[in-house]
Backbone and ligand atoms as CSV (ligand in chain L), in Angstrom:
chain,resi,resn,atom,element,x,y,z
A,1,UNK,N,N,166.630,128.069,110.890
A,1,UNK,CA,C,166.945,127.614,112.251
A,1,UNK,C,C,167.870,128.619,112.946
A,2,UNK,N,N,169.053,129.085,112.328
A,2,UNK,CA,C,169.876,129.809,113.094
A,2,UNK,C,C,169.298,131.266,112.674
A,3,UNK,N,N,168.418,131.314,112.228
A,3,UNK,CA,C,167.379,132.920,112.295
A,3,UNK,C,C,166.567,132.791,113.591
A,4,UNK,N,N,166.189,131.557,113.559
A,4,UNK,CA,C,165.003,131.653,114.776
A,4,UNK,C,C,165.531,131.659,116.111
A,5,UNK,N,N,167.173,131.211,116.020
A,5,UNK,CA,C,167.745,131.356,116.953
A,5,UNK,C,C,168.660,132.631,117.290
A,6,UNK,N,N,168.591,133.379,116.409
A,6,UNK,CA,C,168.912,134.354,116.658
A,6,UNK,C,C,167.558,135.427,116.993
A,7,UNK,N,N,166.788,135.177,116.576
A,7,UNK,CA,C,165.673,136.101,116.772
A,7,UNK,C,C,165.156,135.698,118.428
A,8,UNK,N,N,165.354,134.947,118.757
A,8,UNK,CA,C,164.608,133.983,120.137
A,8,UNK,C,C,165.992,134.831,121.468
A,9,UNK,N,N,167.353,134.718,120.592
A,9,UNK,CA,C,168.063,135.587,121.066
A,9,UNK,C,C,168.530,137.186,121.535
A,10,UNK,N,N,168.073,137.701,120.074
A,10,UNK,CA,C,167.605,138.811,120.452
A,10,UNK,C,C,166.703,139.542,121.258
A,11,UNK,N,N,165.776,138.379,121.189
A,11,UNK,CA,C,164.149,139.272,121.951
A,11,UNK,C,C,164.007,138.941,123.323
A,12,UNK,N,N,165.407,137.895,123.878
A,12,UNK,CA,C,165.842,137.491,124.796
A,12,UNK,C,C,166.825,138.779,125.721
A,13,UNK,N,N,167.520,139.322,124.820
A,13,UNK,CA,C,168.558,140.448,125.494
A,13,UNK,C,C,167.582,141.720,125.646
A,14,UNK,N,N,166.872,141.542,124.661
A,14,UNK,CA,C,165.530,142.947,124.572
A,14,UNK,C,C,165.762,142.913,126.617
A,15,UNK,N,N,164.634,141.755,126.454
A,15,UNK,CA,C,164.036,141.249,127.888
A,15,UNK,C,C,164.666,141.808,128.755
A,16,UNK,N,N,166.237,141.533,128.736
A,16,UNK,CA,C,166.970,141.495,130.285
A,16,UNK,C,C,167.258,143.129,129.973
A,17,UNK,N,N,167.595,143.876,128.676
A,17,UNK,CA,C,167.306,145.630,128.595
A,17,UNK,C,C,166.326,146.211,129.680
A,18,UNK,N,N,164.937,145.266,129.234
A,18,UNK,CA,C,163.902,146.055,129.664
A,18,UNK,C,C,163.590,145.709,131.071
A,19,UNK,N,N,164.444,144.866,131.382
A,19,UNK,CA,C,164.254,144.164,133.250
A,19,UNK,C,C,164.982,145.663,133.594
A,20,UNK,N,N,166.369,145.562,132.898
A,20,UNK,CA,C,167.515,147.081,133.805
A,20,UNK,C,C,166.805,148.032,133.528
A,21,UNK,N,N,166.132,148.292,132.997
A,21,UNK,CA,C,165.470,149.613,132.829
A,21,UNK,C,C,164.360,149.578,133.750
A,22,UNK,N,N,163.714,148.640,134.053
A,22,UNK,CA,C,162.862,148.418,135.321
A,22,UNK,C,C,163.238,148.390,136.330
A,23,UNK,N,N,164.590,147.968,136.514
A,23,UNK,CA,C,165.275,147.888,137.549
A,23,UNK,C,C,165.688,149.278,138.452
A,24,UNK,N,N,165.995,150.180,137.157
A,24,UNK,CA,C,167.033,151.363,137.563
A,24,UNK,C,C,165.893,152.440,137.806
A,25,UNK,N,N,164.576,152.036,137.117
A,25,UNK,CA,C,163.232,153.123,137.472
A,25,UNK,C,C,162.947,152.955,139.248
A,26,UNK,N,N,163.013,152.065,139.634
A,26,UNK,CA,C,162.318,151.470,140.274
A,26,UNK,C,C,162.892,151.830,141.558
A,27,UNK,N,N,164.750,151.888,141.047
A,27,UNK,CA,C,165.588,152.077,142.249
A,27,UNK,C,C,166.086,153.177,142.704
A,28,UNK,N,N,165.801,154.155,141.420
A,28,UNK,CA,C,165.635,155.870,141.136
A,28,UNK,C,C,164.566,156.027,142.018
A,29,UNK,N,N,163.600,155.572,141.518
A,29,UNK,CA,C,162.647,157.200,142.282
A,29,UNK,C,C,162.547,157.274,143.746
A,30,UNK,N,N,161.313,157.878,144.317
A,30,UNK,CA,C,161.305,158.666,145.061
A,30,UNK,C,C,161.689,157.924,146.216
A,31,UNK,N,N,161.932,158.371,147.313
A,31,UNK,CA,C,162.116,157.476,148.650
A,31,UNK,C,C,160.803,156.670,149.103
A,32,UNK,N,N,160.875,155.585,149.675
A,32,UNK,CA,C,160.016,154.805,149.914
A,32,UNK,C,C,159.852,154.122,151.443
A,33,UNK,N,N,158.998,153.557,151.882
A,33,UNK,CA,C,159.100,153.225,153.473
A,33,UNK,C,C,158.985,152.289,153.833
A,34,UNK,N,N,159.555,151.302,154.357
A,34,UNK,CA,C,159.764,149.846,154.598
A,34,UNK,C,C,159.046,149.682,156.232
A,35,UNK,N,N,158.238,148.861,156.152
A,35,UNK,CA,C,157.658,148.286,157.049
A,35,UNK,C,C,158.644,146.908,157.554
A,36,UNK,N,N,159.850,147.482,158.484
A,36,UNK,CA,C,160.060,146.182,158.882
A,36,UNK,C,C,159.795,145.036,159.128
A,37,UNK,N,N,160.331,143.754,158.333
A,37,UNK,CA,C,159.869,142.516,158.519
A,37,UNK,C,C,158.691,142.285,157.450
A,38,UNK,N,N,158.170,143.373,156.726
A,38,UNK,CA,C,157.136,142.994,156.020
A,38,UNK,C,C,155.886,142.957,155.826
A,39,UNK,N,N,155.563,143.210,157.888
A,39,UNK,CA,C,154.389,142.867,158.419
A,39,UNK,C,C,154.266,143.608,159.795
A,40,UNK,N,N,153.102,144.182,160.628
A,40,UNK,CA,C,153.128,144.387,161.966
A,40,UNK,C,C,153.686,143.722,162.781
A,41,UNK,N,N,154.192,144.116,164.102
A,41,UNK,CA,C,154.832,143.409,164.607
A,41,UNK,C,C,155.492,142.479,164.746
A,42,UNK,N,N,156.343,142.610,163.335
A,42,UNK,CA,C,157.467,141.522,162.992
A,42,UNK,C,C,158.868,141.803,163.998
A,43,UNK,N,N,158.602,142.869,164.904
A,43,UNK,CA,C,160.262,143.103,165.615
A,43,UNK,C,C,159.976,142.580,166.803
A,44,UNK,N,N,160.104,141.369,166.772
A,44,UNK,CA,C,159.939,140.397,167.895
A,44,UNK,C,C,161.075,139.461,167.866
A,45,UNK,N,N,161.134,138.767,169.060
A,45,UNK,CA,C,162.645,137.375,168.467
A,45,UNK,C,C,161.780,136.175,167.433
A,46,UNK,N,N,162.826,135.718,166.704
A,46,UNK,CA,C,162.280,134.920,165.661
A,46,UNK,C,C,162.406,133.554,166.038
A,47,UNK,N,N,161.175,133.031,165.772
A,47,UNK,CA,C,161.435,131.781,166.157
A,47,UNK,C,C,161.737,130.788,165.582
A,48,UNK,N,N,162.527,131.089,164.374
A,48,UNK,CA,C,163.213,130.366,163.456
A,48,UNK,C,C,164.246,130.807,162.276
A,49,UNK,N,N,165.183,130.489,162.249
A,49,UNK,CA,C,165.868,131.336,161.109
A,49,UNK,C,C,165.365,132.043,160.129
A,50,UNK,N,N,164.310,131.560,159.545
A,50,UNK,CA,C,163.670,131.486,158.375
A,50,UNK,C,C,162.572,133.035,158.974
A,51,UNK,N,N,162.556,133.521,160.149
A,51,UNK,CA,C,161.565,134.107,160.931
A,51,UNK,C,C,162.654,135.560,160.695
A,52,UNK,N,N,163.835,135.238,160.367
A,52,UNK,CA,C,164.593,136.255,160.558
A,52,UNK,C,C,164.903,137.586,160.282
A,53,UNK,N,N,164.694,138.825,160.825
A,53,UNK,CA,C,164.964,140.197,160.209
A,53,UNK,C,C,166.086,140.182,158.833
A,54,UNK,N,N,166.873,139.097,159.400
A,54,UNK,CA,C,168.151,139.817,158.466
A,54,UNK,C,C,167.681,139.131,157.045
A,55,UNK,N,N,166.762,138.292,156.952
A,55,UNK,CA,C,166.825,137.366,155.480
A,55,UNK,C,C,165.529,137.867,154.819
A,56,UNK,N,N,164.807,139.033,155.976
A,56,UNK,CA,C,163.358,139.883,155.320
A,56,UNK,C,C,165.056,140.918,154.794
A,57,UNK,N,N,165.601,141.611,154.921
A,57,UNK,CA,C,166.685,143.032,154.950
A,57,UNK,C,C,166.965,142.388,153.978
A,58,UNK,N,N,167.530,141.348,153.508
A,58,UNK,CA,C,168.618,140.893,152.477
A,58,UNK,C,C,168.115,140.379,151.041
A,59,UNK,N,N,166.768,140.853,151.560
A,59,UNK,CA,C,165.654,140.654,149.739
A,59,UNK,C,C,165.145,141.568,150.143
A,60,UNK,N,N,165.218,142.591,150.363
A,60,UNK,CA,C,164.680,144.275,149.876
A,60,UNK,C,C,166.298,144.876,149.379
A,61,UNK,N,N,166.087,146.039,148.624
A,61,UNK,CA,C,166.993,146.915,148.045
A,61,UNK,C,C,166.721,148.313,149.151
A,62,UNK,N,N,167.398,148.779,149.967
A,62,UNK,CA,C,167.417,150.014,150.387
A,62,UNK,C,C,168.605,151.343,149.836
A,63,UNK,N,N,167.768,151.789,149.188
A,63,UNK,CA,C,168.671,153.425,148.933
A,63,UNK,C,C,168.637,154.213,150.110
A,64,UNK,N,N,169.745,155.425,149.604
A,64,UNK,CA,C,169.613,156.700,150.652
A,64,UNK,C,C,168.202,157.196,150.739
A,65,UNK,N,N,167.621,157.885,151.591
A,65,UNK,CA,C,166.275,158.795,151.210
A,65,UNK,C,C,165.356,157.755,151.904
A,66,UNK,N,N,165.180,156.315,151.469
A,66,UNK,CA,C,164.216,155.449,152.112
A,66,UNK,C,C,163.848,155.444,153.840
A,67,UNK,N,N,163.036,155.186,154.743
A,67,UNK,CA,C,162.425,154.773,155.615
A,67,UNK,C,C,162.405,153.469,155.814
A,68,UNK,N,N,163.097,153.056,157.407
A,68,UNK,CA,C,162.253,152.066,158.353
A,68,UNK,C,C,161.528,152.320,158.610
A,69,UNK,N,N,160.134,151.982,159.113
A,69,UNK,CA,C,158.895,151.446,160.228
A,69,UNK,C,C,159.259,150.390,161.049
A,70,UNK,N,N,159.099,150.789,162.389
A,70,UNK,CA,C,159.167,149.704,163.124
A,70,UNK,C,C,157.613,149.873,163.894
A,71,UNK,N,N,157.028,148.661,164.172
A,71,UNK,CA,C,155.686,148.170,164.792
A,71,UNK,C,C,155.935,147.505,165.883
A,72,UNK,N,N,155.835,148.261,167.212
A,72,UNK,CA,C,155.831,147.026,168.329
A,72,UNK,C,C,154.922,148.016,169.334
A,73,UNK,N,N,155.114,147.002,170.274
A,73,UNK,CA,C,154.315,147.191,171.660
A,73,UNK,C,C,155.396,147.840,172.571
A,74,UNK,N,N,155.314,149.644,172.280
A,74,UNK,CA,C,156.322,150.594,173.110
A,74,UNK,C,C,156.427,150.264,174.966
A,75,UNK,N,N,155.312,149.776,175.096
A,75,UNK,CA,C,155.462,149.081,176.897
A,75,UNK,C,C,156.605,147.535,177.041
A,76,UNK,N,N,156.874,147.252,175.826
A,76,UNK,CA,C,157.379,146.402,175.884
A,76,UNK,C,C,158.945,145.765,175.356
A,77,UNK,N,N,158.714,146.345,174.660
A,77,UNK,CA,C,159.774,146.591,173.833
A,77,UNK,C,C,160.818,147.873,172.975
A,78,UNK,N,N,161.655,147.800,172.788
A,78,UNK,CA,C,162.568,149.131,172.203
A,78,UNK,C,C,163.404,148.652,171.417
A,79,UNK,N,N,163.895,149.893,170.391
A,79,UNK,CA,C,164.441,149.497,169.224
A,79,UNK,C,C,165.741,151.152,169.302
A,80,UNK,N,N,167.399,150.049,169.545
A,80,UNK,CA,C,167.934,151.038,169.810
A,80,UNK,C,C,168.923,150.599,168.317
A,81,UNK,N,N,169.761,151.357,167.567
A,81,UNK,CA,C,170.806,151.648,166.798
A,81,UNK,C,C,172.117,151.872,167.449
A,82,UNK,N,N,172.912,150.868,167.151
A,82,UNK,CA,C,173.971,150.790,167.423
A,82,UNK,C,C,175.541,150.357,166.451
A,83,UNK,N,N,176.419,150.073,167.119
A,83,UNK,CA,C,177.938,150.354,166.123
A,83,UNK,C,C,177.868,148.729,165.878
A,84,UNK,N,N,178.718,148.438,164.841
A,84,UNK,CA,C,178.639,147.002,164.508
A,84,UNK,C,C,178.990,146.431,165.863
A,85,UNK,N,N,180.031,146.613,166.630
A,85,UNK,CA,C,180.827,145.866,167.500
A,85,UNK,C,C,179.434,145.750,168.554
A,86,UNK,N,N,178.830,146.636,168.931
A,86,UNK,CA,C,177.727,146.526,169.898
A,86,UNK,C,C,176.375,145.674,169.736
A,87,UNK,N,N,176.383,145.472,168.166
A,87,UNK,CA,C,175.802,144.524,167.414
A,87,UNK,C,C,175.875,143.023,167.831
A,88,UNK,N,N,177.100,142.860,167.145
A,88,UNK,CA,C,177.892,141.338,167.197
A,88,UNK,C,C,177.586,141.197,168.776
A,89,UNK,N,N,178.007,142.078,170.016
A,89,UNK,CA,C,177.964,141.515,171.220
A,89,UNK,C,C,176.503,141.452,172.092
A,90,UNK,N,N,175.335,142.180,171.195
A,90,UNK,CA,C,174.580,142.587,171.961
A,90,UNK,C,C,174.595,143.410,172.859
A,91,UNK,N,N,175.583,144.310,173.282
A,91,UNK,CA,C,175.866,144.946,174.196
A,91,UNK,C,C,175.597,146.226,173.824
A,92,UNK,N,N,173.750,146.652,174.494
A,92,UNK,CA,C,173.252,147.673,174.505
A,92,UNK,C,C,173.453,149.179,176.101
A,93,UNK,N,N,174.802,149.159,176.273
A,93,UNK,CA,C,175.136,149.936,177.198
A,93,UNK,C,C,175.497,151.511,176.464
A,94,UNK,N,N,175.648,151.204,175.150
A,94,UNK,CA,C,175.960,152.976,174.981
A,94,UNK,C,C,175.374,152.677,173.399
A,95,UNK,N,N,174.132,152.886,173.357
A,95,UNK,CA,C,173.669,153.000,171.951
A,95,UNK,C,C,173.611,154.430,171.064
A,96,UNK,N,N,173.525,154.308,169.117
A,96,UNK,CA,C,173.961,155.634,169.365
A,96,UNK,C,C,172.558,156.486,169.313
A,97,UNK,N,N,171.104,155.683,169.049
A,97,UNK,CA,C,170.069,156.399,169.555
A,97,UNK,C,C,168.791,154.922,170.022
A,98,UNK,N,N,167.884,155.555,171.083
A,98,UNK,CA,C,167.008,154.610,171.304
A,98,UNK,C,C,165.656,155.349,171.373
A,99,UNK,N,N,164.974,154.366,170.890
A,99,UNK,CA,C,163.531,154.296,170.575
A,99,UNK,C,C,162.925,153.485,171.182
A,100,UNK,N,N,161.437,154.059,171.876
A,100,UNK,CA,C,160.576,153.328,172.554
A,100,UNK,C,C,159.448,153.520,172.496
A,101,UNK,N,N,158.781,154.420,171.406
A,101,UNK,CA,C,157.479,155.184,171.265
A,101,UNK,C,C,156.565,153.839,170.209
A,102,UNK,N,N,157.265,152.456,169.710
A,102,UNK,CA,C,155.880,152.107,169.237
A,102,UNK,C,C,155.670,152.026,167.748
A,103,UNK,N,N,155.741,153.020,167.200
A,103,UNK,CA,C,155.759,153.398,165.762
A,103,UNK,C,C,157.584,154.151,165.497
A,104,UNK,N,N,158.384,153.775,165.264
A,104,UNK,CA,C,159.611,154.108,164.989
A,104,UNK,C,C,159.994,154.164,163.585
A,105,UNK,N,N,159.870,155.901,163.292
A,105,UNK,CA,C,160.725,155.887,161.420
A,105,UNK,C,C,161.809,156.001,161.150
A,106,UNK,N,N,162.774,155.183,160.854
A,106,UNK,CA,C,164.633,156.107,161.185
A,106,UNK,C,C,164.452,155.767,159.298
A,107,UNK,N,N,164.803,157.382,158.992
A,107,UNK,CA,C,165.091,157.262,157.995
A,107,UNK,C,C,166.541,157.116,157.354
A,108,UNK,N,N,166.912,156.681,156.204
A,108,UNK,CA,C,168.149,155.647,156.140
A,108,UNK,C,C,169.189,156.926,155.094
A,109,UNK,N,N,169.579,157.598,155.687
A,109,UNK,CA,C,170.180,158.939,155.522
A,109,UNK,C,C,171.462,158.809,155.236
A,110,UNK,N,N,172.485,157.503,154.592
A,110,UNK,CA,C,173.677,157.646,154.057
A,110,UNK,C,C,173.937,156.090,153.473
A,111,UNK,N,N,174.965,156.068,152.831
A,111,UNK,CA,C,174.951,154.750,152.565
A,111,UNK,C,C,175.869,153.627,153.289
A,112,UNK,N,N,175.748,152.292,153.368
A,112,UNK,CA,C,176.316,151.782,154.227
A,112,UNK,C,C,175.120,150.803,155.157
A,113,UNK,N,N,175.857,150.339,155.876
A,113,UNK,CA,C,174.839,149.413,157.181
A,113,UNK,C,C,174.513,150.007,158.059
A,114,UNK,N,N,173.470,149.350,158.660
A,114,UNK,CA,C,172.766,150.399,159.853
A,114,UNK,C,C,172.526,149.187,160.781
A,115,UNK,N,N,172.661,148.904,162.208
A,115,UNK,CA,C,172.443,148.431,163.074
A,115,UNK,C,C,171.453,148.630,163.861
A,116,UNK,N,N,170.336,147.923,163.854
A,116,UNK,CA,C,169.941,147.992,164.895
A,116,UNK,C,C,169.051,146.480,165.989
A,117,UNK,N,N,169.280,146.290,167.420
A,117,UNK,CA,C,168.563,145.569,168.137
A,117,UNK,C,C,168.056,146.012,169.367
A,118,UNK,N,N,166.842,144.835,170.032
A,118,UNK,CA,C,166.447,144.903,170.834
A,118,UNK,C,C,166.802,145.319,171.951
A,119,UNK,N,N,166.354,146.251,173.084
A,119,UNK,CA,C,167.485,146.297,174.344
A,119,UNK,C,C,166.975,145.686,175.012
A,120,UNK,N,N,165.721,145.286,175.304
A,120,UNK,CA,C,165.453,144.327,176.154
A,120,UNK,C,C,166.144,143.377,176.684
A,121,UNK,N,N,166.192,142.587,177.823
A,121,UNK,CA,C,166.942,141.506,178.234
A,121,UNK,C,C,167.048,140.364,177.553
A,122,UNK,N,N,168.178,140.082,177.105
A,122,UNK,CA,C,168.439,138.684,176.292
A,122,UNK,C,C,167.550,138.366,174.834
A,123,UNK,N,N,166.554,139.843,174.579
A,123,UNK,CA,C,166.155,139.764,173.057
A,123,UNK,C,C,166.845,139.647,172.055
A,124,UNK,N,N,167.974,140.292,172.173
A,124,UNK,CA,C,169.256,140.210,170.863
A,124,UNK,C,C,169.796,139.109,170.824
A,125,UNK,N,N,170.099,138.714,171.805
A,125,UNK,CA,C,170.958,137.374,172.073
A,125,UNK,C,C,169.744,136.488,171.349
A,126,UNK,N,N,168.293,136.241,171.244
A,126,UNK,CA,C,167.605,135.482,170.462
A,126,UNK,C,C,167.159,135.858,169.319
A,127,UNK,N,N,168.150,136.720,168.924
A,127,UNK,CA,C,168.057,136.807,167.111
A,127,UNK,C,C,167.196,138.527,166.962
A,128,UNK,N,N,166.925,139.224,168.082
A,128,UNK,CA,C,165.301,140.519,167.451
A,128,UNK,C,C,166.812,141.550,167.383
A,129,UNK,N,N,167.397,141.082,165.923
A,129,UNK,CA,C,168.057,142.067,165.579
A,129,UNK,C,C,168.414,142.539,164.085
A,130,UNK,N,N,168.650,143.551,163.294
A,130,UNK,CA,C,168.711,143.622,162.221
A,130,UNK,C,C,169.707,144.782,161.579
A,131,UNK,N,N,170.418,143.882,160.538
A,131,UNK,CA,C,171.796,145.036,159.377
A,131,UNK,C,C,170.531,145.152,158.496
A,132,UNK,N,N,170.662,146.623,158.365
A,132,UNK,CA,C,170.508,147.234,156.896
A,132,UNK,C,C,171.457,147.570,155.969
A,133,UNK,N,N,171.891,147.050,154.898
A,133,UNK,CA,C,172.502,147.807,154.079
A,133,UNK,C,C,171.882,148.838,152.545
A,134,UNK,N,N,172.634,150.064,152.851
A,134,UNK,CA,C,172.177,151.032,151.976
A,134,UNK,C,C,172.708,151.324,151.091
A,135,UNK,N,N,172.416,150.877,150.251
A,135,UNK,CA,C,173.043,150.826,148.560
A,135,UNK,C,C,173.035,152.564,148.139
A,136,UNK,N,N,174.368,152.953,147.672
A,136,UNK,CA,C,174.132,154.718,146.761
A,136,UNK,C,C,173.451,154.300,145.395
A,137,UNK,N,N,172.719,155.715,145.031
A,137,UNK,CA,C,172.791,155.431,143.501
A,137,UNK,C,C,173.359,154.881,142.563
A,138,UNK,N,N,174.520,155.289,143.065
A,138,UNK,CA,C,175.744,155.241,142.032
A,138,UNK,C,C,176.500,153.945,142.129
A,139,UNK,N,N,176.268,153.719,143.101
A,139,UNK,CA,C,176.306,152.099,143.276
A,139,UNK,C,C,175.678,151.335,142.815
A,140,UNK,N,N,174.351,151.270,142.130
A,140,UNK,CA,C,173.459,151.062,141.691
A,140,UNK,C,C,173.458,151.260,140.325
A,141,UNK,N,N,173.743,152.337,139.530
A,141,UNK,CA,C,174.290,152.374,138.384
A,141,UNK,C,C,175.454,151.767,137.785
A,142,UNK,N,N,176.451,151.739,138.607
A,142,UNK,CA,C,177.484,150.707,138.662
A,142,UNK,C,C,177.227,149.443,138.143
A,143,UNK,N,N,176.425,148.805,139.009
A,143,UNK,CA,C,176.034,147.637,138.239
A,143,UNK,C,C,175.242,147.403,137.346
A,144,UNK,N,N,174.564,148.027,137.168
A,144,UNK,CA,C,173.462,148.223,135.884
A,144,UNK,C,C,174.402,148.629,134.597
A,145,UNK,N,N,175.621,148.952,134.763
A,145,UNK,CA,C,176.116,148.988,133.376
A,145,UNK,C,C,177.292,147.837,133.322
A,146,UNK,N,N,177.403,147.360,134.579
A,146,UNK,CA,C,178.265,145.967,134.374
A,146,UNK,C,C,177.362,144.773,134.024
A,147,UNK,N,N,175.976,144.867,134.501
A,147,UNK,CA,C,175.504,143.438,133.561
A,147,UNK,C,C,174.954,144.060,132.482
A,148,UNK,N,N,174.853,145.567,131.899
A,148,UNK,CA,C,174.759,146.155,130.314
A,148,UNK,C,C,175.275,145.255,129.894
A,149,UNK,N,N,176.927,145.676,129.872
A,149,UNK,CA,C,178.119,145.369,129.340
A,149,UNK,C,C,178.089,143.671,129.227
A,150,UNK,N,N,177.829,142.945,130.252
A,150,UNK,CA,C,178.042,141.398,129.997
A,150,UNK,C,C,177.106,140.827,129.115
A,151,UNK,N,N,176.121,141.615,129.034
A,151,UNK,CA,C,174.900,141.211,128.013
A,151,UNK,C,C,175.007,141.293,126.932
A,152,UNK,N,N,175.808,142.703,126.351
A,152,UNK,CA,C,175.775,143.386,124.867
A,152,UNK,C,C,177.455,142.207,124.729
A,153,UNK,N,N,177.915,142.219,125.372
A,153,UNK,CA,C,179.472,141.311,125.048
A,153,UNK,C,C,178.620,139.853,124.410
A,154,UNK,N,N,178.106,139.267,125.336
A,154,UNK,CA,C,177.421,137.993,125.038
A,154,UNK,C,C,176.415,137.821,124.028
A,155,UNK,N,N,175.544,139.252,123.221
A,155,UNK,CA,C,175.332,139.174,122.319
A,155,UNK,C,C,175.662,139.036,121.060
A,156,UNK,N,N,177.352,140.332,121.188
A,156,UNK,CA,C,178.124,140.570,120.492
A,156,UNK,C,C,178.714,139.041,119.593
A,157,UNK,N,N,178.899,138.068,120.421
A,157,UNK,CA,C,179.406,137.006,120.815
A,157,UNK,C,C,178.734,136.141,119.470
A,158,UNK,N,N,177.676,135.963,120.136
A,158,UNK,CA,C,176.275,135.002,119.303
A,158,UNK,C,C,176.694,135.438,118.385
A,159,UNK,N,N,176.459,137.359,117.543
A,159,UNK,CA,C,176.422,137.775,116.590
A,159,UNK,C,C,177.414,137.142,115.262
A,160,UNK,N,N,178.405,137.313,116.040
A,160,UNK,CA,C,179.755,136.889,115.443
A,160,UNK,C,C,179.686,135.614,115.278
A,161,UNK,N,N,179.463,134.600,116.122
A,161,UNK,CA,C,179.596,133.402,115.657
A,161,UNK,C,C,178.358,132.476,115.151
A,162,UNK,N,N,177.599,133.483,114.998
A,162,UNK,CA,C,176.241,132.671,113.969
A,162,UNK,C,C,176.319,133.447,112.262
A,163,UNK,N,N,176.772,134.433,112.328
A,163,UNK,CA,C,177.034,135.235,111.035
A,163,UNK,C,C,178.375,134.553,110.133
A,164,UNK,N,N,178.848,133.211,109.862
A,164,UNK,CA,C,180.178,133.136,109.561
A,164,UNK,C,C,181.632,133.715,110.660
A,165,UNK,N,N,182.449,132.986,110.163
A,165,UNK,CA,C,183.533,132.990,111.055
A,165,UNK,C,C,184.402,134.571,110.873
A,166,UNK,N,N,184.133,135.612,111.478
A,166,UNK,CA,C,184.989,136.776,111.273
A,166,UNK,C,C,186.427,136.454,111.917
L,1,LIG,C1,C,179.615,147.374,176.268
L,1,LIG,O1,O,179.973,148.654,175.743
L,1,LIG,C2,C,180.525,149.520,176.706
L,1,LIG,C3,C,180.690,150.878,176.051
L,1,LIG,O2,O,181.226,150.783,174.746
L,1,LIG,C4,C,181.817,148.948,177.237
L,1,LIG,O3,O,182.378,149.797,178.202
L,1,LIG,C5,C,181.547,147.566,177.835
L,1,LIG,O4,O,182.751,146.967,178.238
L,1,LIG,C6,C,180.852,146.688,176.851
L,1,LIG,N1,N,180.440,145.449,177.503
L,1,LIG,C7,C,180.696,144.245,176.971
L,1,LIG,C8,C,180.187,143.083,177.741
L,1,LIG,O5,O,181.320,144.105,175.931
């Protein structure tokens, strides 16, 4: 019994090894290009929280090196980058670049958040806005050896207290 539970244990920590190692391949390689929102013409106002840029942004992983896509209708709409504070207010009077061509790639060239919304009239104010945050490598490695570490501790753990009392 306490073999099978240790073996069920072991092949259990294997698992979450071979997740970080999937994890850290995955978040290594090459740069990659995000289709905002997920889908064509997702940079529209949302018509429901759940519709929202920021909660498509906040289940993707973006590194340095990666690509936005933005998809809209350039007669209609624009997609400018701006400072947090211009963010929070919507206040597209001094952005620090704007886009209106349609197909928009801003590639995500440091780490940190990136701002960007609608300039259109009163689009931001109904949500057509979106934070990126850009995770470093090394930020990324960071944690990949802090849940190492909590894993091999918590094995360590089992080890010790299924083997007799050391
Ligand atoms: C918008 O930003 C500009 C430039 O930073 C500033 O002068 C202006 O007062 C701001 N407007 C509002 C409503 O915050």
């Amino acid at each position: 019994m306490a073999g099978f539970a240790r073996a069920v244990s072991s092949s259990s920590s294997s698992l979450v090894v071979l997740l970080l190692v999937f994890l850290a391949n995955s978040s290594l390689s090459e740069a990659r290009e995000f289709l905002v929102g997920g889908k064509t013409n997702a940079w529209k106002t949302p018509s429901s929280e759940f519709e929202s840029l920021n909660l498509w942004a906040q289940n993707s992983r973006f590194l340095i090196g990666d690509s936005l896509v933005w998809n809209y209708d350039g007669n209609k709409d624009s997609m400018v980058e701006v400072r947090k504070r211009d963010y929070i207010t919507c206040n597209t009077s001094s952005p620090i670049i704007e886009h209106k061509d349609g197909n928009t790639n801003v590639k995500l060239d440091r780490s940190g958040p990136f701002y960007f919304i609608n300039r259109e009239e009163g689009h931001c104010d109904k949500g057509q806005k979106l934070i990126v945050v850009v995770m470093s490598a090394k930020l990324i490695w960071k944690l990949i050896c802090v849940l190492f570490d909590i894993v091999s501790q918590i094995n360590f753990k089992r080890f010790v207290g299924s083997s007799g009392r050391l």
